[in-house]
C-alpha positions as CSV (number, residue, x, y, z in Angstrom):
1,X,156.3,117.7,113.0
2,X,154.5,116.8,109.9
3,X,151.3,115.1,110.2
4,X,152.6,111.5,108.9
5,X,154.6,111.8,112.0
6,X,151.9,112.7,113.9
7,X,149.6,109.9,112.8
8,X,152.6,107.2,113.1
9,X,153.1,108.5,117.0
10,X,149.3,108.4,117.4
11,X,149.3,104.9,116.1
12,X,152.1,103.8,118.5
13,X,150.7,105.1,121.0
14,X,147.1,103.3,120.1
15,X,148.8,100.1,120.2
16,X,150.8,100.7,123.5
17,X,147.5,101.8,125.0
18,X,145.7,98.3,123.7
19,X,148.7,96.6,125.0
20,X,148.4,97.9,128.5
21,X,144.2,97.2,128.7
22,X,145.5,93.8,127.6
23,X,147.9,93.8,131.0
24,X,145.1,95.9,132.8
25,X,142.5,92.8,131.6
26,X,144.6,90.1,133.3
27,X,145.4,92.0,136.1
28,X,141.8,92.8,137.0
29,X,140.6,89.1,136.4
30,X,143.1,87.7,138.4
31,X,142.3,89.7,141.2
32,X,138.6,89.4,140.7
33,X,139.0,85.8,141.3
34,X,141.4,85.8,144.1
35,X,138.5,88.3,146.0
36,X,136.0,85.1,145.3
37,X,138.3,82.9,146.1
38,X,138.9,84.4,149.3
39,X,135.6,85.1,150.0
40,X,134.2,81.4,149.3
41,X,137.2,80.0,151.8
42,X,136.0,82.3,154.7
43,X,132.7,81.3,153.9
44,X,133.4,78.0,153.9
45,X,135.1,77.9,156.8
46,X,131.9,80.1,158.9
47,X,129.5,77.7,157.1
48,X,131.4,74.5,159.3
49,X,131.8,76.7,162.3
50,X,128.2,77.3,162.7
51,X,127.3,74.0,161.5
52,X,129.7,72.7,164.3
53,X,128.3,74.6,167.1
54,X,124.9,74.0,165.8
55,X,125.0,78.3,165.7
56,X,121.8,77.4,162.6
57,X,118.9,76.2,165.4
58,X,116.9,79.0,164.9
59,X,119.5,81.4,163.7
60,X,117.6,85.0,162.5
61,X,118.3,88.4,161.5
62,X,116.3,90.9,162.5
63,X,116.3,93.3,159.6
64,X,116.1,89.8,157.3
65,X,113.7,87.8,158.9
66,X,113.4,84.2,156.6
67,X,114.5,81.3,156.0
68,X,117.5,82.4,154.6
69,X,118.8,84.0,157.7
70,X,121.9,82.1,157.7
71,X,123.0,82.3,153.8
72,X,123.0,86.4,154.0
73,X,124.8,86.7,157.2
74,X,127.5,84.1,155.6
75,X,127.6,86.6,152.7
76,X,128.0,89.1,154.7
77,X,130.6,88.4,156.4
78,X,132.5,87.1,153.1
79,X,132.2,90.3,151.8
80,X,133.5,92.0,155.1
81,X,136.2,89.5,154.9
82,X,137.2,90.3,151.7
83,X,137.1,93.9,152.1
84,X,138.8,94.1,155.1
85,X,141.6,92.1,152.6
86,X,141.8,94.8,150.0
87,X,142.1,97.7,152.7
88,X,145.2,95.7,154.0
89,X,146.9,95.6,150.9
90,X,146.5,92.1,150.1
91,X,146.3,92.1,146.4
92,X,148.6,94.5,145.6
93,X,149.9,93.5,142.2
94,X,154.0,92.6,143.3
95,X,152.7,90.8,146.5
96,X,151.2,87.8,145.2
97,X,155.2,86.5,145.1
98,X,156.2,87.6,148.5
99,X,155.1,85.0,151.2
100,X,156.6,86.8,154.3
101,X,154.3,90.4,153.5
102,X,151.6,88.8,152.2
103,X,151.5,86.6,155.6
104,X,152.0,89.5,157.6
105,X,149.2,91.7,155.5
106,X,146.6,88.6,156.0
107,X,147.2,88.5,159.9
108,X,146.5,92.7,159.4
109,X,142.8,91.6,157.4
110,X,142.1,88.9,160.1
111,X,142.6,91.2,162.8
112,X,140.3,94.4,161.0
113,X,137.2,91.8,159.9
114,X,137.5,90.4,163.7
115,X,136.3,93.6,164.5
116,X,134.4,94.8,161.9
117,X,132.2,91.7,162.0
118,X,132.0,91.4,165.9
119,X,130.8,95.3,165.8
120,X,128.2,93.7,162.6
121,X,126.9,90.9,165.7
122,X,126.7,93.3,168.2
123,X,124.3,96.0,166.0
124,X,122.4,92.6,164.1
125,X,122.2,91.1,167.9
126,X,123.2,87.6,166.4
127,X,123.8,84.3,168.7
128,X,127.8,83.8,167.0
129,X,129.6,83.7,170.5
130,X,133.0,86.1,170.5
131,X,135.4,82.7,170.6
132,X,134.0,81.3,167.1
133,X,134.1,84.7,165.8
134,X,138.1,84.3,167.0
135,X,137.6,80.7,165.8
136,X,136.2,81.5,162.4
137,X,139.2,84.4,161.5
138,X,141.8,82.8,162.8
139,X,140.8,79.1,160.5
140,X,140.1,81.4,157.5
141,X,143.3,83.2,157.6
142,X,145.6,79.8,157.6
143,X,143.3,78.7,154.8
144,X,143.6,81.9,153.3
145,X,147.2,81.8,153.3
146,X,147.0,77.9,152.0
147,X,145.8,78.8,149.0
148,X,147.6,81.8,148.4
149,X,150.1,79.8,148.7
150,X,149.0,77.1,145.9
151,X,148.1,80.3,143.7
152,X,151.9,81.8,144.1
153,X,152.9,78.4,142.8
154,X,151.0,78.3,139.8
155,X,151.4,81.9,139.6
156,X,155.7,81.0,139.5
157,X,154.8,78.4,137.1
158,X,152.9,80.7,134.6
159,X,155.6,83.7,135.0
160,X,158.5,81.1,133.6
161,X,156.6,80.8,130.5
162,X,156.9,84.5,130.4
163,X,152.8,85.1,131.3
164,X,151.7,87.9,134.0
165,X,155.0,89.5,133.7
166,X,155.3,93.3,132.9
167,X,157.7,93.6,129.5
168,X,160.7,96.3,130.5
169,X,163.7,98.5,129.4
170,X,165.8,99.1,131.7
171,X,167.2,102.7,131.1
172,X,170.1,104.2,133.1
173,X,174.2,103.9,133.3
174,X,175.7,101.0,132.8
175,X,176.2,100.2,136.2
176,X,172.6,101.0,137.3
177,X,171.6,98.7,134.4
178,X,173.6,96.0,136.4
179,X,172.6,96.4,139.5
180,X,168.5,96.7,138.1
181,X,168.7,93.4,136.0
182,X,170.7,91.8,139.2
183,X,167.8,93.0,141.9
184,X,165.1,91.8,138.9
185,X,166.9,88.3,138.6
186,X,166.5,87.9,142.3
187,X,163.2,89.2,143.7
188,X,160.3,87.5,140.7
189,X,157.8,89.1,142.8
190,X,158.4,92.1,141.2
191,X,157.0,91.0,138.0
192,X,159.3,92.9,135.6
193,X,160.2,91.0,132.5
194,X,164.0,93.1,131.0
195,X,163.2,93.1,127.2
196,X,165.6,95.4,126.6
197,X,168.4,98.3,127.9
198,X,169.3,101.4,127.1
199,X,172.3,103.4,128.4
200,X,172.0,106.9,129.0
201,X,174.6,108.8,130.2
202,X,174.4,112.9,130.7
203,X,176.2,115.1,128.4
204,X,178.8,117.4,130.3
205,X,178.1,120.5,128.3
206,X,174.7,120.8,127.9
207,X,173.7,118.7,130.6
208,X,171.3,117.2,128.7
209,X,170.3,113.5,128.3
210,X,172.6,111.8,125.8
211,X,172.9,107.9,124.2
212,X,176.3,106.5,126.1
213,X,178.0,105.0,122.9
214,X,180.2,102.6,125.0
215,X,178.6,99.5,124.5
216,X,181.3,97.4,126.3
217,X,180.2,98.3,129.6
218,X,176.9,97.7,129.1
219,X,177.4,94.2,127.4
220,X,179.5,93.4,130.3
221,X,176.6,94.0,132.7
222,X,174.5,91.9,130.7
223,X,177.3,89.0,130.5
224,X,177.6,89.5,134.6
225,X,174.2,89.5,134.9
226,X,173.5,86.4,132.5
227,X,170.9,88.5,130.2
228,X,173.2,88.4,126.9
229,X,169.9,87.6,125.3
230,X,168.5,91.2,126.1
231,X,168.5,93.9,123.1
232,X,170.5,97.4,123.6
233,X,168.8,100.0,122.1
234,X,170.3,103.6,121.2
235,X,169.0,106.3,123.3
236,X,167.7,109.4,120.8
237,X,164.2,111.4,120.6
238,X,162.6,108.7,119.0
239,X,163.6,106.1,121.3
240,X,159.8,105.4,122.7
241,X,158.7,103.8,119.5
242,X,161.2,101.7,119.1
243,X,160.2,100.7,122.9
244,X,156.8,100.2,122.1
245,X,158.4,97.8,118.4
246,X,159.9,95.6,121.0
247,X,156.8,95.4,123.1
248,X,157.3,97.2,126.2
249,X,154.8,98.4,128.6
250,X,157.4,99.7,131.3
251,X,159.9,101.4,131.3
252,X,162.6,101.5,134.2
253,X,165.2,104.5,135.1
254,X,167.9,103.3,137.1
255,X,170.2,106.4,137.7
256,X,171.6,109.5,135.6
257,X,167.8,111.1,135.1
258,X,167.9,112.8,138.8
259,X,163.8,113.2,140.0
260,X,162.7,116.5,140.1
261,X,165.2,117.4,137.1
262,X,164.3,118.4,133.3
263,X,165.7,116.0,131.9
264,X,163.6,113.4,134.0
265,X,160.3,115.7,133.4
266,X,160.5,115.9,129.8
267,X,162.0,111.8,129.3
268,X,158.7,111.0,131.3
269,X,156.4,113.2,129.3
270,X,157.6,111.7,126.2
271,X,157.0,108.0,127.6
272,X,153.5,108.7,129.0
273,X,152.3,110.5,125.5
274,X,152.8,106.9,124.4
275,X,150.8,105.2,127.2
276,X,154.2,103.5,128.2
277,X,154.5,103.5,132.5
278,X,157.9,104.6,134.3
279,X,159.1,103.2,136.9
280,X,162.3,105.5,139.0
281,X,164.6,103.0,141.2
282,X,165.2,105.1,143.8
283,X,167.8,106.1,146.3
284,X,168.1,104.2,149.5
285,X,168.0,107.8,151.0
286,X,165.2,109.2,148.4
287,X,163.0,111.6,150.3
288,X,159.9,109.6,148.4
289,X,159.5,107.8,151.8
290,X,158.7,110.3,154.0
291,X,155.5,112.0,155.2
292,X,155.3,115.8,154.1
293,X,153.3,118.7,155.6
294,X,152.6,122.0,153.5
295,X,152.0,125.5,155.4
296,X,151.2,128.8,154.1
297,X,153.0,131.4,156.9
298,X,152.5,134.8,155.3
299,X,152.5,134.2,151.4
300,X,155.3,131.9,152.0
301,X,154.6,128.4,150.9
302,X,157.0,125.6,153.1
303,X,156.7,121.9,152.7
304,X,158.2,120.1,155.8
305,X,159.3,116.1,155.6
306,X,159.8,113.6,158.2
307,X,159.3,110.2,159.1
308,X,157.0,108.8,161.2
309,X,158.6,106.1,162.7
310,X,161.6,108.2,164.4
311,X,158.7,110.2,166.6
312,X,159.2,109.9,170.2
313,X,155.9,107.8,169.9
314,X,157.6,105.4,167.5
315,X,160.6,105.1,169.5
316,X,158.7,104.2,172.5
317,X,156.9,101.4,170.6
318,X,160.3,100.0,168.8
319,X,161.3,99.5,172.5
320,X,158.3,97.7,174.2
321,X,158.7,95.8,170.7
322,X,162.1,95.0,171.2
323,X,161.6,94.1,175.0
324,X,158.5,91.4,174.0
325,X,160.4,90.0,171.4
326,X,163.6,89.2,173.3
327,X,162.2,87.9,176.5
328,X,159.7,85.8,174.6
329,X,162.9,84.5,172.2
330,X,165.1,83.9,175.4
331,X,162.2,81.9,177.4
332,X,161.5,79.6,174.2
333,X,165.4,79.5,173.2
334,X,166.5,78.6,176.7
335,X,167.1,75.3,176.2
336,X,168.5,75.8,173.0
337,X,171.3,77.8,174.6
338,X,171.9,75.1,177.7
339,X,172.9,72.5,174.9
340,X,174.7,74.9,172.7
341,X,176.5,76.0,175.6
342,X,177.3,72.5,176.9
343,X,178.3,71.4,173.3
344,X,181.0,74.6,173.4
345,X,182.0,73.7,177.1
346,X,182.0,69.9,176.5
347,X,184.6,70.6,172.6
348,X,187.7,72.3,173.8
349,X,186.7,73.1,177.7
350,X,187.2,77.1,176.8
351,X,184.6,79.9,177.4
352,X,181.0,79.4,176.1
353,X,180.4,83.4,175.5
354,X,181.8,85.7,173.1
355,X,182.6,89.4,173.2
356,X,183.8,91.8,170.9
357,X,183.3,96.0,170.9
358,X,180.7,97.2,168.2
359,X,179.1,100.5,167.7
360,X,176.0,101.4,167.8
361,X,173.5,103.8,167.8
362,X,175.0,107.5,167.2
363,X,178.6,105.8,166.9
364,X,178.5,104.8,170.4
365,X,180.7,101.8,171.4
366,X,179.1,98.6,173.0
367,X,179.5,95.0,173.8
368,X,178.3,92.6,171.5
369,X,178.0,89.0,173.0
370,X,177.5,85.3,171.0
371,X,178.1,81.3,171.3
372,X,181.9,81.5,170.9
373,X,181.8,79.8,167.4
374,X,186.0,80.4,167.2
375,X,189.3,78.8,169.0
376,X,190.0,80.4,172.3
377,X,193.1,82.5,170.4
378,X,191.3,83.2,167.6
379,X,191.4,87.2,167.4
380,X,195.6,86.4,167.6
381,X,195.2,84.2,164.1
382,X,193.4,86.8,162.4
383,X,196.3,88.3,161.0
384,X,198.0,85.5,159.5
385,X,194.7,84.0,157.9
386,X,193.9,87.2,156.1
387,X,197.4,86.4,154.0
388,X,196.3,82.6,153.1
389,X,192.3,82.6,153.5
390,X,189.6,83.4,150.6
391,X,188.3,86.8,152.5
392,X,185.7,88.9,151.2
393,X,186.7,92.2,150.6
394,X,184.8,95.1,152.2
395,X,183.6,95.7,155.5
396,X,181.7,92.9,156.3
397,X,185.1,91.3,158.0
398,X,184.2,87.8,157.4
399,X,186.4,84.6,155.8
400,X,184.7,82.0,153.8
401,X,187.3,79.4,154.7
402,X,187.9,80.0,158.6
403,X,190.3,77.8,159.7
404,X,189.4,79.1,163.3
405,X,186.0,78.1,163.1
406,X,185.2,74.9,165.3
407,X,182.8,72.0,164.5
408,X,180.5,73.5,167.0
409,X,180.9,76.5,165.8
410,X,180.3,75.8,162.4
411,X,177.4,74.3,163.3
412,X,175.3,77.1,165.0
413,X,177.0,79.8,162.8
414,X,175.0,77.9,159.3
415,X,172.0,77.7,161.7
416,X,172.6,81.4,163.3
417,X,172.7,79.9,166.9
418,X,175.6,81.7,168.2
419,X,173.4,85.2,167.9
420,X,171.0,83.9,170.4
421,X,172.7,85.4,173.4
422,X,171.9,89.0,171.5
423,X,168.9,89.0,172.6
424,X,170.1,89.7,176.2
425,X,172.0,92.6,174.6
426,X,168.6,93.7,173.2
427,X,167.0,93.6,176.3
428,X,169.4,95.7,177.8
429,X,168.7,97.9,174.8
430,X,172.1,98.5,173.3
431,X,170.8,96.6,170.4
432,X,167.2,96.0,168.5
433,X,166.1,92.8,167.6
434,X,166.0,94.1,163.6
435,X,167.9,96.6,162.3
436,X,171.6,97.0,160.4
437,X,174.8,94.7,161.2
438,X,176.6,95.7,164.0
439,X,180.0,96.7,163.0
440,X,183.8,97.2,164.2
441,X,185.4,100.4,165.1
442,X,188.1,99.9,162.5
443,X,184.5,99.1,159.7
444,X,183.1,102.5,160.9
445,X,185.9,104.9,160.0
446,X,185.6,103.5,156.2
447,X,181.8,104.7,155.8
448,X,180.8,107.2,153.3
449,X,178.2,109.8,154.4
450,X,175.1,108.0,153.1
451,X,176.4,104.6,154.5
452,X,177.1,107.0,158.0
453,X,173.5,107.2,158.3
454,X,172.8,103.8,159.8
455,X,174.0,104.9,162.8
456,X,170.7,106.8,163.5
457,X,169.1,103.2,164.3
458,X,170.3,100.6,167.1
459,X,172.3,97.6,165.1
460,X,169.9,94.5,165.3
461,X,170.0,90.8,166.0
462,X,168.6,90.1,162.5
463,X,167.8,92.4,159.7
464,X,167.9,93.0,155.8
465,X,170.8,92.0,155.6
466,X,170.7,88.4,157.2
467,X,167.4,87.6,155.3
468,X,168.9,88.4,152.2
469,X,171.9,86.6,151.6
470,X,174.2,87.7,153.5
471,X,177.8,87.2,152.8
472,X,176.6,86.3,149.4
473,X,175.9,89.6,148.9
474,X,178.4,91.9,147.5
475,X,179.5,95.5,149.4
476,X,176.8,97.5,147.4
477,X,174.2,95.6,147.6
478,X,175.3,95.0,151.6
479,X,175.2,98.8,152.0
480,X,171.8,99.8,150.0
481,X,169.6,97.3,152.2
482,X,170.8,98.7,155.3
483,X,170.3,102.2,154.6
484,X,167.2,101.7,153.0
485,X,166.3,100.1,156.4
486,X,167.6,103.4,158.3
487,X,164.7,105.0,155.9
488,X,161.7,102.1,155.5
489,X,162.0,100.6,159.1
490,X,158.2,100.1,160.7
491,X,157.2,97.6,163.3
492,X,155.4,95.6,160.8
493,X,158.6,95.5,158.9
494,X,160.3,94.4,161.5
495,X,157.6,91.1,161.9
496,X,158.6,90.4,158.6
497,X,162.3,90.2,159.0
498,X,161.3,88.1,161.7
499,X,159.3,85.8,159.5
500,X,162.0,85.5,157.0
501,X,164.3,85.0,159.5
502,X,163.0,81.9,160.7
503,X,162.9,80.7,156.9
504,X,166.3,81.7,156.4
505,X,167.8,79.7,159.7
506,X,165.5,76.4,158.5
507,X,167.3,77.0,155.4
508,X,170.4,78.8,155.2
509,X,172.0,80.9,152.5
510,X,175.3,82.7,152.4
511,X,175.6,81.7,156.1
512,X,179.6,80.7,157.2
């Protein structure tokens, strides 16, 4: 490499560098002031508390023994408060978009200051009672998640005029292209800004990374996709710089450059030399997400993986989980169910229950049981309907038109009422209340062997999959967010289906 070529990279990769501080610069600001603004709301908040339960009338520290007892315990607990925030995850940079997490992760901090500052009373020997302590975190988290709240809207409103986004090139087949830009167009919390793609494909001789020529599938992504705008660029070994001309600062690889390979080592390498950050979209069934253990057993050096949350210990939990959850949903849902049930009785005088034979966990066969939404003979008119009806394809066996479908039944299928009686099959624990779609017998027998894996999990009331869309989804994207969930599941994960859930029934998508 001559040294004009060698000054030219190291001048790219000066302004690349510049251009990430820039991000970096932003990034650090913003959440600087979030911390304060956290901080000064939970202040707030204590400052009325004690001023409410008159907790100032000779308020004093021992170890600060003035007049300004009260302000440095305040500020002290601010701090813990927004501490105790950070170590939860709070301001991770893609979760300022996400409302469900960054509830959940809040309710996470409250709990962890509650404790760290009743421990900070206990050694200090304060006069704050334990119920304004409660008090004081509970008011400061629902204020806390106000203002996030008011911040995530201005936040939406800055990242439309392109601002606090992360400029990207999507790198990959043409089909991974697709599916990035389509999982980017849907979920702004991510941040990502497509600039540009570049379609790689992997060259069957040498195996080596190669530009894929045929720009007609990639320009039919883009037109599906709506992102004609975005610029292809032609993979070769110069391809960085003219990633950094365009402005990039990330660059995403879809597919075809498999992790752990050569060909991903050396494409990184050459990214990184000019300051420019990769980002891999994984598999559903990447081994990324488990926990790994390393032993040295007589010079030999084995790393083991597993997950957590399949331990006997996590199983146990997903259980008592599942058994809270459903009697709680079935004691406030009860009278729900009287009037759906009457409404069904009262419509056509047929049966108020529904059920059909599902599989579940480890393929075995189980009755699933809703609100019959359906006429009495509707499993008889299935056949004829799937000539005349617009069906989806696939194996999610459902008909956007369903002539079948009764005006009760429409009516608690938009609002997912007829699943309420699920919960009674969760109790009995041939079901979860989150987890994949419970499916038909004839559904099974069509799964591949990565799609097989769900089976490993109970099906659930609600998931991924009815949080996301559902029907509107189409069979890939169906698939990837149920395995994932095989993978990701925790019992804070599963809160947060539940949270979305309830958004998702107050207003329904893809629902029919």
């Amino acid at each position: 490499m001559t040294q004009v070529a060698i000054d030219q990279r190291q001048h790219i990769a000066s302004k690349v560098q510049q251009r990430s501080s820039n991000v970096l610069f932003w990034r650090f600001y913003l959440n600087l002031g979030l911390v304060i603004l956290d901080m000064l709301v939970y202040a707030c908040v204590q400052y009325v508390l004690m001023s409410r339960f008159n907790l100032f009338h000779e308020f004093a520290l021992p170890k600060f023994s003035g007049r300004y007892d009260d302000f440095i315990y305040i500020v002290i607990c601010s701090v813990i408060y927004g501490f105790c925030l950070k170590i939860a995850g709070v301001y991770h940079r893609h979760l300022l978009g996400d409302g469900y997490e960054m509830n959940v992760r809040l309710f996470n901090a409250a709990c962890i200051s509650f404790c760290f500052i009743g421990c900070l009373n206990f050694v200090l020997h304060t006069n704050v009672r334990a119920d304004v302590l409660m008090l004081t975190t509970l008011l400061a988290m629902v204020a806390t998640m106000v203002s996030r709240m008011i911040v995530r809207a201005l936040a939406v409103q800055y990242r439309r005029k392109g601002a606090y986004m992360y400029p990207t090139v999507i790198v990959g087949s043409p089909e991974g292209i697709g599916n990035a830009l389509r999982k980017i167009n849907n979920r702004k919390q991510l941040t990502y800004r497509a600039l540009a793609v570049c379609p790689i494909r992997v060259n069957r001789k040498t195996g080596l990374i190669e530009a894929d020529d045929n720009y007609e599938l990639t320009y039919e992504q883009l037109n599906a996709t709506n992102n004609n705008a975005l610029k292809v660029v032609r993979y070769d070994d110069h391809v960085g710089e003219r990633f950094e001309r365009l402005g990039v600062q990330t660059v995403m690889v879809t597919d075809v450059l498999d992790r752990f390979s050569d060909n991903l080592n050396t494409f990184s390498l050459r990214m990184e030399a000019l300051s420019l950050e990769v980002a891999l979209v994984t598999s559903a069934v990447d081994i990324a997400g488990h926990a790994t253990r390393i032993q040295n057993r007589n010079g030999m050096t084995i790393m083991t993986i597993y997950l957590p949350q399949y331990s006997p210990f996590g199983q146990i939990l997903k259980r008592i989980f599942d058994v809270i959850v459903s009697l709680l949903a079935i004691i406030v849902s009860s009278p729900i169910m009287a009037i759906v049930a009457l409404a069904i009785k009262l419509e056509d005088h047929g049966p108020v229950f529904y059920k059909q034979e599902r599989i579940g966990r480890y393929g075995k066969p189980f009755y699933i049981h809703k609100f019959r939404s359906m006429r009495v003979n509707a499993d008889q008119e299935w056949a004829d309907l799937m000539a005349s009806a617009d069906t989806r394809t696939g194996t999610t066996h459902k008909i956007k038109n369903d002539l079948r479908i009764t005006k009760v039944g429409r009516f608690i299928r938009k609002t997912s009422l007829d699943e309420l009686p699920q919960f009674f099959d969760s109790l009995r624990g041939v079901m979860s209340v989150v987890g994949p779609r419970p499916f038909l017998a004839e559904e099974v027998s069509t799964f591949d062997r990565v799609y097989a894996t769900r089976s490993l999990v109970k099906p659930g009331i609600t998931g991924p999959w009815q949080v996301s869309g559902r029907n509107d989804l189409n069979e890939e994207e169906s698939r990837q967010l149920d395995v994932t969930y095989v993978q990701d599941w925790s019992i804070m994960g599963d809160i947060i289906y539940i949270l979305r859930t309830i958004g998702v029934v107050l207003h329904p998508r893809g629902a029919y």
